[in-house]
SEMIFI-220058 format. One record per residue: residue number from 1; residue in three letters; x, y, z of N, C-alpha, C in turn. Coordinates in steps of 0.001 Angstrom, whole numbers, plus 500000, padded with zeros to 6 digits. Layout:
N
NODE   seq   type     n_px     n_py     n_pz    ca_px    ca_py    ca_pz     c_px     c_py     c_pz
NODE   NUM    ala        X        Y        Z        X        Y        Z        X        Y        Z
...
//
This chain:
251
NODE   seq   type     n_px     n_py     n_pz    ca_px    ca_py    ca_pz     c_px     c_py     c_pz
NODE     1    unk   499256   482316   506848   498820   483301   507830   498161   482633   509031
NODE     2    unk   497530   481731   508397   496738   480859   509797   497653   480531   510508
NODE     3    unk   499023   479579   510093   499709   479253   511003   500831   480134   512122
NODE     4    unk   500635   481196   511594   501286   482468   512438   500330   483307   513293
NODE     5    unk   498961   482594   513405   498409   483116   513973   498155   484649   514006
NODE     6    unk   497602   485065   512439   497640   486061   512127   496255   486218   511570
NODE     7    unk   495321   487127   511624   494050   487199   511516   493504   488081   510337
NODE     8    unk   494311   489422   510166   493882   490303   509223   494945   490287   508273
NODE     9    unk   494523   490548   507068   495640   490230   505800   495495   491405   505124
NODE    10    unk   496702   491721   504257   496600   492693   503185   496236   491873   501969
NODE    11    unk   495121   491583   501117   495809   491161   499913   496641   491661   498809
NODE    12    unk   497219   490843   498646   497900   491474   496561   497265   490903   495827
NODE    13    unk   496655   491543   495008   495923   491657   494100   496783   491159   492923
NODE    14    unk   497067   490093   492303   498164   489895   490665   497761   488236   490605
NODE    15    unk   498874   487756   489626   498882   486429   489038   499496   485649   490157
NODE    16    unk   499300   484699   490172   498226   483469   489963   497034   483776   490751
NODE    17    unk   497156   484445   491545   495543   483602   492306   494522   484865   491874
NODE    18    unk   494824   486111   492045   493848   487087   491354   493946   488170   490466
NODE    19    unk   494280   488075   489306   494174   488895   488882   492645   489698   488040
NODE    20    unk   492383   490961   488182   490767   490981   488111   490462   490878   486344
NODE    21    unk   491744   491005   485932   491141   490695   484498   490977   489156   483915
NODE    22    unk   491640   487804   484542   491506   486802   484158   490353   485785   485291
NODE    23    unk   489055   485601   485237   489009   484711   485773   488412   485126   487427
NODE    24    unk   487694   486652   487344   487831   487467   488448   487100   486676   489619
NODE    25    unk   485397   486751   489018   484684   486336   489647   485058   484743   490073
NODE    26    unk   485143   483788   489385   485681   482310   489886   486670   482477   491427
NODE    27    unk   487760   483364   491387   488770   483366   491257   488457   484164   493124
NODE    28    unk   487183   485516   492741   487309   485909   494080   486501   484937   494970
NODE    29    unk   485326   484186   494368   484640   483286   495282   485531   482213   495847
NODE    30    unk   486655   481630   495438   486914   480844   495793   488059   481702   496937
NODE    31    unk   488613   482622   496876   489514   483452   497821   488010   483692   499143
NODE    32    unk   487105   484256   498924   486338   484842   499636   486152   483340   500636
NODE    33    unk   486150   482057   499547   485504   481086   500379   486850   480386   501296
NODE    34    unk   487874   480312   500886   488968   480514   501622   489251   480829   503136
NODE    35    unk   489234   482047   502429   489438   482978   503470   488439   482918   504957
NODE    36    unk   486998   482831   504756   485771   482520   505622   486106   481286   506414
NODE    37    unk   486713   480207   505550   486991   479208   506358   487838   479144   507061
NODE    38    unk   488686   479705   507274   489497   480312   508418   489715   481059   509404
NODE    39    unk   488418   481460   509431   487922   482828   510023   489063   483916   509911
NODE    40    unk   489363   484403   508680   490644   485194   508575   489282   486885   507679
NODE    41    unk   490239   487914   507747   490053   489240   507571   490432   489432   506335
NODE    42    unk   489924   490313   505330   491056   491173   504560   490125   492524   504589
NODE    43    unk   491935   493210   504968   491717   495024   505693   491749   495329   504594
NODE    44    unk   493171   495044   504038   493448   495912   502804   493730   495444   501312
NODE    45    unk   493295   495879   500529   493090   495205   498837   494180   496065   498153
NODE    46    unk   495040   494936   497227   496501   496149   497179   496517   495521   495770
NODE    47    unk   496054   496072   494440   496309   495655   493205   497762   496096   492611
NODE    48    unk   498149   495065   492288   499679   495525   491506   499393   496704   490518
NODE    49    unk   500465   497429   490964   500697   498647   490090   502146   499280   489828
NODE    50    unk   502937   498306   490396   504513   498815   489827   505133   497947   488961
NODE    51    unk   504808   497015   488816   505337   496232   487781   504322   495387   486124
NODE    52    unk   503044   495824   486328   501836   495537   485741   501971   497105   484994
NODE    53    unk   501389   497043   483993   501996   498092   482527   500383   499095   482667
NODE    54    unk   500278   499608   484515   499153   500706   484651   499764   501518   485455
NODE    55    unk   499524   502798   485063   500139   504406   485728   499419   505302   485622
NODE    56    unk   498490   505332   486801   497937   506659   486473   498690   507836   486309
NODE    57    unk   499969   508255   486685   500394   509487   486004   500731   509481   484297
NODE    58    unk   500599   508092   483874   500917   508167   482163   500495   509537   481273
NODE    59    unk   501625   510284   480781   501121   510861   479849   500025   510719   478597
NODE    60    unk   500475   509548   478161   499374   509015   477396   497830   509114   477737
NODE    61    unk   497166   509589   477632   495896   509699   477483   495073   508219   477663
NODE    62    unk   494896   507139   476549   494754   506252   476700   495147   504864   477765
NODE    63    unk   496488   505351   477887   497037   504333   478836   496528   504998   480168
NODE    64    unk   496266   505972   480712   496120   506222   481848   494689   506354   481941
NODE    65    unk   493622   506300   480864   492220   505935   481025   492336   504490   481694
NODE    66    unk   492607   503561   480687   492952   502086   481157   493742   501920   482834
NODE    67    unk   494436   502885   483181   495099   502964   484243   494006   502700   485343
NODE    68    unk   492911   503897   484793   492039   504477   485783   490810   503272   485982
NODE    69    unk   490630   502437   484602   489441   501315   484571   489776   500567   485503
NODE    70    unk   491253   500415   485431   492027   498934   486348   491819   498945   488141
NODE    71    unk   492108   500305   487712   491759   500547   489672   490544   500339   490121
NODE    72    unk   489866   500950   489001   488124   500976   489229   487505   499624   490010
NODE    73    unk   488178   498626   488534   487704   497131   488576   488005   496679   489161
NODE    74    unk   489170   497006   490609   489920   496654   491520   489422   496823   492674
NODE    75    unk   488649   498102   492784   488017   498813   493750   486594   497601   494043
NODE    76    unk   486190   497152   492818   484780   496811   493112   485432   495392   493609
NODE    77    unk   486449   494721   493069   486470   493234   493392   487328   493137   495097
NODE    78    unk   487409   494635   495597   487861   494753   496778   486609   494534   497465
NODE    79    unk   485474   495467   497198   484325   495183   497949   483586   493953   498087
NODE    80    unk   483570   493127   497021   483438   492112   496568   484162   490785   497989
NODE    81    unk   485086   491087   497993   485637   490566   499101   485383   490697   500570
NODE    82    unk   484952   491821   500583   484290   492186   502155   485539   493242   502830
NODE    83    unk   486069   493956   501859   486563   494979   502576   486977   496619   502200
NODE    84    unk   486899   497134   502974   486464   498748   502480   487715   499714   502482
NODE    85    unk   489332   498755   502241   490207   499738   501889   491250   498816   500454
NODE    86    unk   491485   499830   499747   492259   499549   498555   494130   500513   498164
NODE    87    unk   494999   499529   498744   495655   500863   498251   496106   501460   497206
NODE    88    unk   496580   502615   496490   496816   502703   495405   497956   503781   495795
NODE    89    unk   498758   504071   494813   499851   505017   494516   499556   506306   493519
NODE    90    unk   500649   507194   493595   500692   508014   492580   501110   507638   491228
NODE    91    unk   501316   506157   491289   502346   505759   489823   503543   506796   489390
NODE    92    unk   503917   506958   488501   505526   507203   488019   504975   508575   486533
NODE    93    unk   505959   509416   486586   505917   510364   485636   506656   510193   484366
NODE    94    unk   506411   510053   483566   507413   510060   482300   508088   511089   482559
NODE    95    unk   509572   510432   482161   510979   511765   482592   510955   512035   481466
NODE    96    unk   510226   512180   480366   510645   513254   478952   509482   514369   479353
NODE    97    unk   508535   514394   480171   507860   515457   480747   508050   516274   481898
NODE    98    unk   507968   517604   481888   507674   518445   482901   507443   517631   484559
NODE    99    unk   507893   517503   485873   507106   516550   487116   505931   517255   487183
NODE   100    unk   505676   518886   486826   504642   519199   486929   503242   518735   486302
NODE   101    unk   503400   518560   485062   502964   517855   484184   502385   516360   484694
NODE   102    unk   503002   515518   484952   503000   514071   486030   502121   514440   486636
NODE   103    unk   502291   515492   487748   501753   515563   488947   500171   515485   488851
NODE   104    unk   500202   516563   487819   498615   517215   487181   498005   515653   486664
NODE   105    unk   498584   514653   486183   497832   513555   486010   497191   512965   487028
NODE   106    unk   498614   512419   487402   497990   511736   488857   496983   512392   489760
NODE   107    unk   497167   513594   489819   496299   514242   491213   494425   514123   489744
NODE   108    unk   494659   513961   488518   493572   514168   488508   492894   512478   488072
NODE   109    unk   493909   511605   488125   493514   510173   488370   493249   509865   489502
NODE   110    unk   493566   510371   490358   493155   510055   491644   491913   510282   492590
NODE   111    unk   492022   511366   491244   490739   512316   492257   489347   511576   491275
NODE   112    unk   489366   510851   490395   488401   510130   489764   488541   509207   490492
NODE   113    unk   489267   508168   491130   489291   507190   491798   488617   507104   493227
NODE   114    unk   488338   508590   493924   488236   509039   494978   486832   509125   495144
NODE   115    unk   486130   509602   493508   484665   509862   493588   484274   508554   493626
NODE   116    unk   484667   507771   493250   483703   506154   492925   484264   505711   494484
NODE   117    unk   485543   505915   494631   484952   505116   496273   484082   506260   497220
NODE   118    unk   484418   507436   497108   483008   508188   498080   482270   507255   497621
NODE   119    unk   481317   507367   496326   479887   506460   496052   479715   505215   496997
NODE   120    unk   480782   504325   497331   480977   503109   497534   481184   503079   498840
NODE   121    unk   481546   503900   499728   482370   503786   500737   483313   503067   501203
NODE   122    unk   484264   502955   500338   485849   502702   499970   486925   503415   500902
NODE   123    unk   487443   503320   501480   488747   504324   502001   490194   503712   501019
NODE   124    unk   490919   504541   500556   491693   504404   499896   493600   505207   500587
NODE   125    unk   493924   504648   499951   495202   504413   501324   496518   504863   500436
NODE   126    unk   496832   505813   500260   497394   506556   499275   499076   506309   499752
NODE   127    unk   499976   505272   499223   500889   505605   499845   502338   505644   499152
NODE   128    unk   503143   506395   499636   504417   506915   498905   505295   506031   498476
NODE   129    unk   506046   506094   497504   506658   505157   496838   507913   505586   497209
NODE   130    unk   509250   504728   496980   510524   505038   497003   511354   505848   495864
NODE   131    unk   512140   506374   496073   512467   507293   494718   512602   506187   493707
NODE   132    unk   513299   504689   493900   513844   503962   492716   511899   503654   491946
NODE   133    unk   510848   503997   492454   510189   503451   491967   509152   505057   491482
NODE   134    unk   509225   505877   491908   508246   506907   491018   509142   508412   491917
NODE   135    unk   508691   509525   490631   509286   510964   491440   507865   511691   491559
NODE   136    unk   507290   511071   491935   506209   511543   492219   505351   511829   493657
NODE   137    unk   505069   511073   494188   504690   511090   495987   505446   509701   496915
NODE   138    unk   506730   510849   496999   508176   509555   497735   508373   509820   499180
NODE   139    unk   507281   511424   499583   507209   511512   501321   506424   512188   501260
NODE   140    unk   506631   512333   502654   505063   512667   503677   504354   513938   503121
NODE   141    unk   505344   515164   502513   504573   516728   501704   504385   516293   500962
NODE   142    unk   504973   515361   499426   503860   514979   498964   502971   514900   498884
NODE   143    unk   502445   513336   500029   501608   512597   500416   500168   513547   500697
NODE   144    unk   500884   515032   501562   500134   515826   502037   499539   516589   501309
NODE   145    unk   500597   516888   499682   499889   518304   498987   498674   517256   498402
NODE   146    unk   499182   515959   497971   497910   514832   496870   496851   515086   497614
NODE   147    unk   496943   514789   498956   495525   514767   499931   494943   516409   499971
NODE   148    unk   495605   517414   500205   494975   518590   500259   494294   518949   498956
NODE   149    unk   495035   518467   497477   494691   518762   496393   493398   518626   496049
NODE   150    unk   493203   517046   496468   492130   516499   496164   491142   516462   496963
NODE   151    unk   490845   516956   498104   490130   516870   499175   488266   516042   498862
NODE   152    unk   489130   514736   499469   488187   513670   499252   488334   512932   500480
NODE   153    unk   486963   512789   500883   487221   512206   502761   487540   510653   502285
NODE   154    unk   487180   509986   501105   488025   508419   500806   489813   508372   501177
NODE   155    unk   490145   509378   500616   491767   509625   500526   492586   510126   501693
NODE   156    unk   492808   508732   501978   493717   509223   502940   495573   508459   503310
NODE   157    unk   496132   509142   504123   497351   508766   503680   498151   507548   504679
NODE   158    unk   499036   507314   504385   499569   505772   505050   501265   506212   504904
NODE   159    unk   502179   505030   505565   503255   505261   505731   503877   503564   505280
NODE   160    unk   504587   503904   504204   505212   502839   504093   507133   503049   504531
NODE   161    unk   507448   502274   505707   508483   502462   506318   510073   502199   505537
NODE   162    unk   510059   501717   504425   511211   501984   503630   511689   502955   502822
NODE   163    unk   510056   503381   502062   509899   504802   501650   510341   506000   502553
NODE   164    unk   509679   505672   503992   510060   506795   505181   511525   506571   505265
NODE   165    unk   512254   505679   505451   513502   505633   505717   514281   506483   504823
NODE   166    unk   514296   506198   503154   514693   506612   502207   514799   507640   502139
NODE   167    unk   513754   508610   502826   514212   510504   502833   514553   510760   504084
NODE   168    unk   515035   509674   505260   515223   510368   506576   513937   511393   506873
NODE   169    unk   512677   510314   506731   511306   510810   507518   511343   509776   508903
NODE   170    unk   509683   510330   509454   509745   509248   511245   508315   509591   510776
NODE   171    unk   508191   508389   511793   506457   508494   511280   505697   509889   512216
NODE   172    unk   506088   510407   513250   505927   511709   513611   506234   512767   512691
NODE   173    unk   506781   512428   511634   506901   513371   510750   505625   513085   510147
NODE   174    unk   504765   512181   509560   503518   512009   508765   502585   512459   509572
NODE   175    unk   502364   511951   511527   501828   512865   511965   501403   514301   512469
NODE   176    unk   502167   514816   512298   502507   515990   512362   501742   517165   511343
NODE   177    unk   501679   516314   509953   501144   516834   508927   499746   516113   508337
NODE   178    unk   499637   515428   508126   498467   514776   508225   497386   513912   509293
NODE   179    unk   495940   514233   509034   495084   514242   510248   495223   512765   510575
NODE   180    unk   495154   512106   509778   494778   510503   510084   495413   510119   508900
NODE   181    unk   495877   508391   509621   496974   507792   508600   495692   506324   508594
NODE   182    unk   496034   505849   507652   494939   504360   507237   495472   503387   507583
NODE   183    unk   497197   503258   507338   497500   502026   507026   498704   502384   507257
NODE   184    unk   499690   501432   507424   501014   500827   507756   501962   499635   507003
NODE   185    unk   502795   500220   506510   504135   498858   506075   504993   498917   506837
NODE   186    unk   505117   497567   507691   506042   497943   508839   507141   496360   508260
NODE   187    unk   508200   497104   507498   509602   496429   507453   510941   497187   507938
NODE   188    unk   511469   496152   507675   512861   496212   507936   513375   497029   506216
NODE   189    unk   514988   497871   506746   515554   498579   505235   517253   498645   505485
NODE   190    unk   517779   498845   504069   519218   498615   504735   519265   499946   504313
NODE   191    unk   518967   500920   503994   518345   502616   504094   519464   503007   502609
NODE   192    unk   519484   501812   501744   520724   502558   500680   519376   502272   499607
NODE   193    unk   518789   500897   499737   517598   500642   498431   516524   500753   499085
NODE   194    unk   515472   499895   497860   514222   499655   498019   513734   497918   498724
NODE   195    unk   515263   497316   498949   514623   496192   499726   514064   496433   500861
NODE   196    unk   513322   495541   500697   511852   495271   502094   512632   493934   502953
NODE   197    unk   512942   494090   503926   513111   493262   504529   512712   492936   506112
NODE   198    unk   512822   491539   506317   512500   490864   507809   512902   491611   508725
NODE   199    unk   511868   491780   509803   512797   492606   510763   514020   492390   511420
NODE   200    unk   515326   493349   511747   515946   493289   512426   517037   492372   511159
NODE   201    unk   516926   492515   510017   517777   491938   508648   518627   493079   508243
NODE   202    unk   517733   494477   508659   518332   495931   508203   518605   496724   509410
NODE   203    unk   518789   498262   509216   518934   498882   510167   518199   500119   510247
NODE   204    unk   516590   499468   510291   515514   500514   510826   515382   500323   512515
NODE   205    unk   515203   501438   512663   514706   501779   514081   513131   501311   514277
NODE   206    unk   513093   499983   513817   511366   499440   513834   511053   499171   514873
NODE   207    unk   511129   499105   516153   510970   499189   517581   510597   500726   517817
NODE   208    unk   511048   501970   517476   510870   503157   517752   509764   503141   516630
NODE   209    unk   509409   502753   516184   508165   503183   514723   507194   502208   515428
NODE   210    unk   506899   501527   515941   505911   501190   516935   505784   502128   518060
NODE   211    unk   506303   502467   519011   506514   503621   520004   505767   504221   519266
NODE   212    unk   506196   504775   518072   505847   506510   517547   503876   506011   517649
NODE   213    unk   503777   504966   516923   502711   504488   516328   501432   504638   517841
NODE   214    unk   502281   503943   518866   501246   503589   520189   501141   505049   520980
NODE   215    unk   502322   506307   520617   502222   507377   521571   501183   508283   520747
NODE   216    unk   501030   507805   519470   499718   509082   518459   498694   508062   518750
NODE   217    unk   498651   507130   519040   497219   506471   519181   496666   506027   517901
NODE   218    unk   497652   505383   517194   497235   504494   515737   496756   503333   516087
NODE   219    unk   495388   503239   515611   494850   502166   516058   494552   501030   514709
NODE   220    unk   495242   501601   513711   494957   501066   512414   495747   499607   512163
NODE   221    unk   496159   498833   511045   496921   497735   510472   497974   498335   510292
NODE   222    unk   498965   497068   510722   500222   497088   510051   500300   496162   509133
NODE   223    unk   501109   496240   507969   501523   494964   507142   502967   494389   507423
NODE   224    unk   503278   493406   507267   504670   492769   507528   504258   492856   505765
NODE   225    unk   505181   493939   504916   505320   493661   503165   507079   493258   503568
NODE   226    unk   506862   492188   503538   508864   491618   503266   508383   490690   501861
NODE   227    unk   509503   491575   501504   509839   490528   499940   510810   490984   499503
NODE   228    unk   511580   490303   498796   513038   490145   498421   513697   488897   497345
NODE   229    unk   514709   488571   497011   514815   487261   496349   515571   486503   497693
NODE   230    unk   516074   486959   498279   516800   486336   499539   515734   484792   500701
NODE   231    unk   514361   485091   500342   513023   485490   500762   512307   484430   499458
NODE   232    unk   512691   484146   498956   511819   483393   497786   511438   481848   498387
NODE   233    unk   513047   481500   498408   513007   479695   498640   511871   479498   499969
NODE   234    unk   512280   480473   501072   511579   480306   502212   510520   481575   502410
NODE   235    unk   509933   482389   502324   508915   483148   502794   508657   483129   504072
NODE   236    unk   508285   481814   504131   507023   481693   505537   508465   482178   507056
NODE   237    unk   509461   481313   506653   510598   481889   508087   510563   483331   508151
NODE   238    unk   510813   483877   506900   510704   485668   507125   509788   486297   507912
NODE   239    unk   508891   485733   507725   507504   486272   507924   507056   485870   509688
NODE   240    unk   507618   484449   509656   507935   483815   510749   508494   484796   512163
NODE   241    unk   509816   484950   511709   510551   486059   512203   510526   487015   512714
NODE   242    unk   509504   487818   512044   509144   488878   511628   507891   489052   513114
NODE   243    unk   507147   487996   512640   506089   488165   513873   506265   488062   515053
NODE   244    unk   507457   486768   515112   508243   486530   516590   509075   488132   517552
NODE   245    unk   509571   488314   516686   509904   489713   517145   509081   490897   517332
NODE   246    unk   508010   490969   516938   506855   491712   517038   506341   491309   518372
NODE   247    unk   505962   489823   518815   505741   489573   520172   506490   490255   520777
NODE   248    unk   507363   489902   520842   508743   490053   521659   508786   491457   522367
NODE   249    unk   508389   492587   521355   508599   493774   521489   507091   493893   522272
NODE   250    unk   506447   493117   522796   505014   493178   523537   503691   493784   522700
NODE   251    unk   503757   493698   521523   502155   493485   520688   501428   492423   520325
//
């Protein structure tokens, strides 16, 4: 990030460098001390939750207590770090249940997640998943009924731009319906999956999703989330790329 001349970071929260159950405290001092020495930011604290075996919509009772500890313990080692947003999802519904059923979890995992960051003053960044990954909050009414449900001034909603692509949303569609957005994933999509890709790799209109962004007066983060296997050997060019064209387009 330093060498892209990039200042504010999202972290991911997982293995190797943090995960909060192995090694937390060691693990954030030495990130915290890192990070300081670079004079670098972190906006946003993003603990794995799609591929790590936690869902807050789990039917299970137990598993979705544990769901709810994980975020908790996530929440604090966010603050811990020096920053006051975390994002989290609706997680995924078991398809042998009712979505209604799902829904009623999540909205009431969330809304426990919501009271401990009020306490804390946490903002939490609620954002929609792609259908291949939960049927639960995959656009913007969603996004909107979770936030009205729960009406918690922590909770608020964000736009992740592959997800938006995936239902033929615009980010004027999120404004439109919700008061204030937190946060931003600004990739590239080839609009059939869930790859995240470099800009200008797919065929998003990511030049017009800046527009949309500068004519509502979003003054918030974007993330460059590109990842892919295409993207493994090299990272840093993607990312590279990614920012070069972002100049380009005059930000």
């Amino acid at each position: 990030m330093k060498r892209l001349d990039i200042e504010n970071l999202e972290l991911w929260a997982g293995e190797p460098h943090l995960f909060v159950y192995r090694n937390a405290l060691g693990n954030i001092r030495t990130i915290k001390k890192e990070i300081a020495s670079r004079n670098l930011k972190i906006v946003c604290y993003t603990p794995e939750q799609c591929v790590y075996p936690y869902n807050l919509a789990a039917s299970d009772s137990h598993w979705r207590r544990v769901s709810i500890d994980y975020f908790i313990d996530n929440l604090y080692a966010a603050l811990a770090l020096g920053t006051d947003k975390m994002l989290i999802t609706s997680g995924i519904g078991d398809f042998s249940v009712a979505q209604e059923e799902s829904w009623k979890y999540a909205s009431n995992s969330i809304y426990q997640l919501s009271k401990v960051a009020e306490k804390e003053g946490m903002t939490l960044a609620l954002e929609p998943l792609t259908r291949f990954e939960s049927n639960l909050v995959t656009d913007f009414k969603g996004l909107k009924k979770m936030i009205e449900q729960i009406q918690s001034p922590s909770l608020k909603g964000m736009i992740d731009s592959v997800a938006m692509q995936l239902v033929g949303e615009t980010p004027d569609d999120y404004f439109s319906l919700l008061p204030e957005l937190s946060h931003f994933h600004l990739i590239d999509g080839d609009g059939r999956s869930d790859a995240h890709l470099s800009l200008d790799d797919g065929v998003q209109d990511w030049r017009g999703h800046l527009n949309s962004l500068q004519d509502h007066g979003y003054e918030g983060i974007c993330t460059l989330e590109v990842m892919g296997s295409e993207y493994y050997q090299d990272p840093q060019a993607a990312l590279m790329n990614s920012v070069k064209k972002i100049k380009e387009f005059g930000i």
